[in-house]
FIKOLZA-1660 file (N, C-alpha, C; in steps of 0.1 Angstrom, whole numbers, plus 5000, padded with zeros to 4 digits):
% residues 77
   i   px   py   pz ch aa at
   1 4161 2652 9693  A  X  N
   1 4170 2662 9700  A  X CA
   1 4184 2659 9699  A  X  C
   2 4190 2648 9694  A  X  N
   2 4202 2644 9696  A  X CA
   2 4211 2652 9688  A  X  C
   3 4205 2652 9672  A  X  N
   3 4213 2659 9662  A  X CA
   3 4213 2674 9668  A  X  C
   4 4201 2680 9669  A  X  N
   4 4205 2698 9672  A  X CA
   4 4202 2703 9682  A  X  C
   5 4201 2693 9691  A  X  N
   5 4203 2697 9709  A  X CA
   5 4189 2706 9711  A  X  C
   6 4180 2705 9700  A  X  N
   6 4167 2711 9706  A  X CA
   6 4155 2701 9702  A  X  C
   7 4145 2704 9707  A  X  N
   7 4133 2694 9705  A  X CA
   7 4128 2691 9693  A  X  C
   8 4125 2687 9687  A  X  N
   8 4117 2687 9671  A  X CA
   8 4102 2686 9677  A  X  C
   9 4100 2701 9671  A  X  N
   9 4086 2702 9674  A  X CA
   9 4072 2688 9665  A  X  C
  10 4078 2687 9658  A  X  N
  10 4070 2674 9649  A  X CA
  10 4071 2662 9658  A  X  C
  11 4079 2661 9667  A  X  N
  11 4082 2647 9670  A  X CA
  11 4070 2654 9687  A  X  C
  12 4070 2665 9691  A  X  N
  12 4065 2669 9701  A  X CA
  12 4051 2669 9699  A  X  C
  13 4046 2673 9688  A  X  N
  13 4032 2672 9681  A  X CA
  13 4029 2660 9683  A  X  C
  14 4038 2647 9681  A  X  N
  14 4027 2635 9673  A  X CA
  14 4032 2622 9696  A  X  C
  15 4041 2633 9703  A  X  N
  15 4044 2623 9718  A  X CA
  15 4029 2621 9721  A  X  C
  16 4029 2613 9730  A  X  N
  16 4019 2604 9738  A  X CA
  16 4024 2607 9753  A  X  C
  17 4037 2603 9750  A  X  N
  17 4039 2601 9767  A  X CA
  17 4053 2607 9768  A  X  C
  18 4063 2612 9779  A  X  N
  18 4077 2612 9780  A  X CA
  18 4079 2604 9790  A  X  C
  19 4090 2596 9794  A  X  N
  19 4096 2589 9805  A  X CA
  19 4087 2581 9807  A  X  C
  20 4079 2578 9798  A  X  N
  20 4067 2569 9802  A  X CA
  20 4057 2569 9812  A  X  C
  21 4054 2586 9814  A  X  N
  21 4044 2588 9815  A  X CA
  21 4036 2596 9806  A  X  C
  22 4023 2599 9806  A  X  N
  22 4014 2601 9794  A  X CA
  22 4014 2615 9799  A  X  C
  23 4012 2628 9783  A  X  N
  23 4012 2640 9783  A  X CA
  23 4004 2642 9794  A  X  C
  24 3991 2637 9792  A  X  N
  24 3981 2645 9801  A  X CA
  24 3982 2643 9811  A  X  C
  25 3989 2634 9821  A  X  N
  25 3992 2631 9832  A  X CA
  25 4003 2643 9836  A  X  C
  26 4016 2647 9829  A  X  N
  26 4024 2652 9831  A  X CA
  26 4018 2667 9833  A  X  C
  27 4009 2671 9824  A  X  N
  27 4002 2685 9825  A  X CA
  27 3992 2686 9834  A  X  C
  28 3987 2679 9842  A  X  N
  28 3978 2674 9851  A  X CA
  28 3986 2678 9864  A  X  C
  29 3996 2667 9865  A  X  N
  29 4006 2673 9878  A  X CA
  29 4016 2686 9877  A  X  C
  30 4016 2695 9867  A  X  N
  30 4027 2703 9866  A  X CA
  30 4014 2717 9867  A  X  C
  31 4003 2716 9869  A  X  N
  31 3992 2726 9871  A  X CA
  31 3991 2733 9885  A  X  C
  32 3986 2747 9884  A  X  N
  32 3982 2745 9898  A  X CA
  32 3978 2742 9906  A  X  C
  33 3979 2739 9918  A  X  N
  33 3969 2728 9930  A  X CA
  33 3975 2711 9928  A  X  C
  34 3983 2708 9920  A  X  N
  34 3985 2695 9923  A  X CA
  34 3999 2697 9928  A  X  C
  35 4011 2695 9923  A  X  N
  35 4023 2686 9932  A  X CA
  35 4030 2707 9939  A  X  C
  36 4023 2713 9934  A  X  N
  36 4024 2727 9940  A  X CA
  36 4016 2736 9939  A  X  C
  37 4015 2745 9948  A  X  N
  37 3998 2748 9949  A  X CA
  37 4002 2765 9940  A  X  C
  38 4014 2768 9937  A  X  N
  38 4013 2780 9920  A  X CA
  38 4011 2768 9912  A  X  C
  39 4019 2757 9910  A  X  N
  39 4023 2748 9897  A  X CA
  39 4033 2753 9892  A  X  C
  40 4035 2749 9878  A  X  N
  40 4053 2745 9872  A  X CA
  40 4046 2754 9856  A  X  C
  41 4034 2756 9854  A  X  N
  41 4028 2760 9842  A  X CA
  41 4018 2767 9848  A  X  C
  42 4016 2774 9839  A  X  N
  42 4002 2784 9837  A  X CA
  42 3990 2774 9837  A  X  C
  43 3974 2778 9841  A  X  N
  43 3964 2769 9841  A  X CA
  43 3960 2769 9827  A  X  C
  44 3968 2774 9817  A  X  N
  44 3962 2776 9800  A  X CA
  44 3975 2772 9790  A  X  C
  45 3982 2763 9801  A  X  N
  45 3996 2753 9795  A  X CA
  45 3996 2740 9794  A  X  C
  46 4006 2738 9788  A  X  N
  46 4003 2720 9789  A  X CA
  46 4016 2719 9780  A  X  C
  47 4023 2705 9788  A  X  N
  47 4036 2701 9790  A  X CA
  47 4043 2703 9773  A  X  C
  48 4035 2701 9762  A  X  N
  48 4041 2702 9750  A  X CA
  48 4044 2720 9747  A  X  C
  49 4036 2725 9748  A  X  N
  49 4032 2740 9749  A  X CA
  49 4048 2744 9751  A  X  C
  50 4049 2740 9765  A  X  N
  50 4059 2746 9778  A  X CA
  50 4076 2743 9768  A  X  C
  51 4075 2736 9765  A  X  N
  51 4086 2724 9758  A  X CA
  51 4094 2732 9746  A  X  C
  52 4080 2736 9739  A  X  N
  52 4082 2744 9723  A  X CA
  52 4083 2758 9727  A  X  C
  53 4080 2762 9735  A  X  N
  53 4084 2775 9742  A  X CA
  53 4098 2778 9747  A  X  C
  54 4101 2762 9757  A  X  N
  54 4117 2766 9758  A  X CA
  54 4125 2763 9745  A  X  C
  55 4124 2754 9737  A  X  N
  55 4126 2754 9721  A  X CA
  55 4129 2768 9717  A  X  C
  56 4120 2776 9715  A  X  N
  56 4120 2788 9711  A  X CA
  56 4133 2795 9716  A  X  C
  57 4131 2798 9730  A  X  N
  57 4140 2804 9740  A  X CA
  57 4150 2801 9736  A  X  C
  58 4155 2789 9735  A  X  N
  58 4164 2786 9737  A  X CA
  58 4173 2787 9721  A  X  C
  59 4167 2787 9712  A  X  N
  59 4176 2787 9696  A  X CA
  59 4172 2802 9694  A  X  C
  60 4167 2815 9703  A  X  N
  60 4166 2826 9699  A  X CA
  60 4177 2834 9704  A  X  C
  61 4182 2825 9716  A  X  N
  61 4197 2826 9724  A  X CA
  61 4210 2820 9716  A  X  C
  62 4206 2817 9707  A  X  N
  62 4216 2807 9697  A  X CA
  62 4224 2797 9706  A  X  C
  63 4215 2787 9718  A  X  N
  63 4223 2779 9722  A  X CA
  63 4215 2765 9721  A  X  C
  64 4214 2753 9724  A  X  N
  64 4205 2739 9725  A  X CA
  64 4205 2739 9744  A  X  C
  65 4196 2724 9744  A  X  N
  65 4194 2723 9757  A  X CA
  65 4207 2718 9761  A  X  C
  66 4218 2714 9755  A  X  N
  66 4227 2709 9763  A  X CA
  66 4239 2719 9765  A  X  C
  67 4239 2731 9758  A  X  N
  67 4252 2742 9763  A  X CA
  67 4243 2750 9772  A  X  C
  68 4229 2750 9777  A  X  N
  68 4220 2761 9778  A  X CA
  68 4227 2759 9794  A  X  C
  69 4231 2746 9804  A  X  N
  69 4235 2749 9817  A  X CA
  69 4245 2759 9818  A  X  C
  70 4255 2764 9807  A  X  N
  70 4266 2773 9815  A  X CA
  70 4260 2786 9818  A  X  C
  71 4251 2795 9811  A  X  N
  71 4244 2808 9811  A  X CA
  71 4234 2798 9824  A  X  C
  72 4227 2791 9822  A  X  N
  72 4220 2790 9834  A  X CA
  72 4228 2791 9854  A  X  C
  73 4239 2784 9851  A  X  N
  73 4249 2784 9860  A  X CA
  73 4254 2796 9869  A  X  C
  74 4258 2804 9856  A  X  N
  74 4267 2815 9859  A  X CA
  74 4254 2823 9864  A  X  C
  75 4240 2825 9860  A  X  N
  75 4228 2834 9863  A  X CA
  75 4225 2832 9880  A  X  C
  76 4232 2815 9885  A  X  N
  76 4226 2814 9896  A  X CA
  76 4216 2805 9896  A  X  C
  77 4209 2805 9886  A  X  N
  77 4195 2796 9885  A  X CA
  77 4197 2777 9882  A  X  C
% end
């Protein structure tokens, strides 16, 4: 992510874990019924899925994740 401020989906394919916790843990708690009873994802998502999605979003806006706070800012969100 450093060079083009977005994810490299290849490097997303081959994670194990982020922050040092493991994918499946992280899609485990971001579901519904665990740390919120909607959840943070769909029950047919999972934390890489979510990731290359905002990837998408985000270079279809022609911005990276690190200019993406000023449009997020100014929206309120």
């Amino acid at each position: 992510m450093a060079a083009s401020g977005l994810h490299s989906e290849k490097e997303l394919d081959a994670a194990q874990s982020i922050t040092g916790r493991s994918l499946a843990e992280i899609t485990t708690l971001g579901l519904p019924g665990a740390l919120s009873i909607s959840g943070f994802m769909a029950a047919d998502e999972d934390v890489v899925s979510v990731l290359k999605g905002d990837n998408r979003l985000v270079s279809a806006m022609k911005l990276t994740h690190r200019n993406w706070r000023g449009p997020c800012s100014m929206s309120g969100t």
